[in-house]
N, C-alpha and C positions, 0 to 999 in steps of 0.2 A: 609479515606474511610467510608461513611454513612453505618450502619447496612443494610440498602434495598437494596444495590450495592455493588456489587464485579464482578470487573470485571478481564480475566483472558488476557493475551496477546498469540495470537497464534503465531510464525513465521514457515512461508513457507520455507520450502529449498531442494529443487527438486533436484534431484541429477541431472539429465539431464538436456541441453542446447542446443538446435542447432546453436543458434547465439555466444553465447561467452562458452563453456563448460568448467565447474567446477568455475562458475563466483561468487558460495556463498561462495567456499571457499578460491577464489582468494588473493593472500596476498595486502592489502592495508593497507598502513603506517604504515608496520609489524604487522600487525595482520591479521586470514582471515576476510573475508569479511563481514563473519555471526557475528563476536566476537563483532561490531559495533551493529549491532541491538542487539543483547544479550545486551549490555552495557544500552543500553538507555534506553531498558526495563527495565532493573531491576533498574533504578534510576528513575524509577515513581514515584510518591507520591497516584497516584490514583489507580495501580494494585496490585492487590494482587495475582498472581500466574505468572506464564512465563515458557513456554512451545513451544520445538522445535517439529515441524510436519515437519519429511524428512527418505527419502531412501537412505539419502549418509551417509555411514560410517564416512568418516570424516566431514560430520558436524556437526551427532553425538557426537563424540568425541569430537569437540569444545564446544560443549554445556554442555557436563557432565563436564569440564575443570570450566565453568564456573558455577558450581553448577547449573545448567539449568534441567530440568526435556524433557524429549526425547518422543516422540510417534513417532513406528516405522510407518510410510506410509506405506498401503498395495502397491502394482502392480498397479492395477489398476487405483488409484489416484495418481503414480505417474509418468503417461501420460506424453506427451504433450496437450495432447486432453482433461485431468481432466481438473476441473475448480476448483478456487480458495476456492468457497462457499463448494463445494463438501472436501475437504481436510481440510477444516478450519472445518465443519459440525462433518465431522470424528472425530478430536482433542477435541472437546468441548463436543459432545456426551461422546465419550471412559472416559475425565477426570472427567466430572458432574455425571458418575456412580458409580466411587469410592468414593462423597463426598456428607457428610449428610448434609453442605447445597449446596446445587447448584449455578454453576455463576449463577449471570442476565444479564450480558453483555460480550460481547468478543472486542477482538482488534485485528485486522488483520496486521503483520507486514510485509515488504518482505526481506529474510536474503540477497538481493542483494542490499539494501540501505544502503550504509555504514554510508550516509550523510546527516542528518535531524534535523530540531529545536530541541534542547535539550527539549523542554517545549512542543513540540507537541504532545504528546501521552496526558498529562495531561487537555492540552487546548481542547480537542476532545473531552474525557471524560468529563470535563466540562460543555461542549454544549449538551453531551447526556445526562448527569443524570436533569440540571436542565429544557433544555426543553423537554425530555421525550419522543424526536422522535424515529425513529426507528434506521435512521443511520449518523453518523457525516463521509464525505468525506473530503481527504486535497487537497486543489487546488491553483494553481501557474497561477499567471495572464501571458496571451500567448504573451504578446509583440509583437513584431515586427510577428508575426506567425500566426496574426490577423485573423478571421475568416470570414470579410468583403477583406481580400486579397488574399483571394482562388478565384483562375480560373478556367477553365475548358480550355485543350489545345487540340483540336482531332487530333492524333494522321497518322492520312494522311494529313492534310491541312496546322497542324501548328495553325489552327485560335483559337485564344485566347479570350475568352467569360467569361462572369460573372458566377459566381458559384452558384450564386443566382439574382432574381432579374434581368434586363436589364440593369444597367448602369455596366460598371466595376471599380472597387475598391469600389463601393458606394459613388465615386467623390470623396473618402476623400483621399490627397496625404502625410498628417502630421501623422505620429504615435501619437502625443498625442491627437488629435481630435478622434480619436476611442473611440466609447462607452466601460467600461471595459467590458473586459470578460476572462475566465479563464479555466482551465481545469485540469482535476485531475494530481496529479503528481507523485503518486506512494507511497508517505508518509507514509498514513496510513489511514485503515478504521475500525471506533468503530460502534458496534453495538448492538441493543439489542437482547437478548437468542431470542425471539419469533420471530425477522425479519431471523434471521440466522435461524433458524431450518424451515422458512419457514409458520408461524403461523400468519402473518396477514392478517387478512380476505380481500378481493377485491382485493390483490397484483396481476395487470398484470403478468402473466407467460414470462418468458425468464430467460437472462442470469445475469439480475441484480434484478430479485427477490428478492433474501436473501438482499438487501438492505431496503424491506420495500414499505411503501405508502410515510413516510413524514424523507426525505432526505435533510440534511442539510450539510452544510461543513465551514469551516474554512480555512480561507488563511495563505499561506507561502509566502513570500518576494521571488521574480523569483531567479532560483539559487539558492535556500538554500537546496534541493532536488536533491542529486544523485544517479541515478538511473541506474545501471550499466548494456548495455547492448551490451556496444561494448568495445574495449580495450579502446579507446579514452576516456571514460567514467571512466575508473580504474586509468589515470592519473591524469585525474580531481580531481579525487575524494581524491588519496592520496598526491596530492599537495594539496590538503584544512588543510585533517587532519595532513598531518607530522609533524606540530608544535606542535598540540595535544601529540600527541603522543611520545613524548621528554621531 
């Protein structure tokens, strides 16, 4: 870690779920959920602090298990209707008061990713300290889920129409003839103190603000990213790791 840079890792872990509930602490490949992101964070080479932001007692508990330092989440932030930037803001504010130097960068984890590049947190940081943007996102090429194979189907007729553009599929009927493209996949986003607290000047307002003006990202090989949001998902996911995990 360069003296100019220290960055801290936040993980998310919301105690509430409407889709899959109590998914951070779900057991996958005997561990919970969260005990994965904890793992990966603290085998960074490039963080220097790791910090759970949650209202759930027990993922509390898993995180002090693994010497993890805990920020309780108020009420408020721990909505459905909070936002990421909002709760990650809290966590990195509250700890940058206790410390005479301050981070310069954070790391946004989700304690529902059990299953991600070993090397991704470090490769992200990479891409933010030497080009000095404001935020590195991780993205998974869409495959077959192609964005030229969106239709529109109305919903009395049945007629099925280009999503874009007049022709449909863009005439292309080959998945490998698609131009890449890609889309975030839940991994993980690094950023800098000033984009998160919401300090770059010209930043369009909305919901990805705290990402900054000059947004960058890094690919993961499709599949290497699970993101646990339905049970189907917890299978997946601890059929990858159970080898690990033995």
């Amino acid at each position: 870690m360069s003296e100019h840079h220290s960055a801290i890792a936040i993980i998310l872990a919301r105690a509430g779920s409407k889709g899959l509930p109590g998914k951070n602490t779900a057991p996958v490949a005997g561990k919970p959920c969260i005990a994965w992101t904890i793992q990966h964070a603290q085998q960074s080479k490039r963080l220097s602090e790791v910090v759970v932001s949650t209202d759930c007692p027990h993922a509390a508990a898993v995180a002090r298990e693994h010497s993890c330092l805990v920020v309780d989440r108020p009420t408020d932030l721990a909505s459905d209707r909070a936002t990421v930037d909002d709760a990650a803001r809290h966590a990195f504010t509250l700890l940058n008061q206790r410390r005479q130097r301050p981070h310069t960068h954070a790391v946004i984890l989700y304690a529902n990713v059990p299953v991600r590049p070993t090397d991704l947190t470090d490769r992200a940081l990479d891409l933010l300290f030497t080009s000095r943007c404001h935020s590195v996102q991780s993205y998974a090429p869409v495959g077959k889920y192609h964005p030229w194979w969106t239709a529109r189907l109305d919903p009395t007729t049945n007629l099925v129409s280009p999503w874009e553009g007049s022709v449909l599929n863009h005439n292309i009927f080959r998945r490998q003839d698609l131009p890449p493209a890609y889309i975030p996949d839940g991994g993980i986003i690094a950023l800098s103190a000033d984009a998160l607290l919401l300090r770059i000047p010209n930043t369009p307002p909305g919901p990805h603000a705290f990402l900054g003006l000059d947004r960058r990202g890094v690919i993961n090989p499709e599949g290497s990213v699970i993101d646990i949001d339905a049970r189907t998902d917890l299978l997946v996911a601890d059929a990858i790791l159970r080898p690990s995990s033995t």
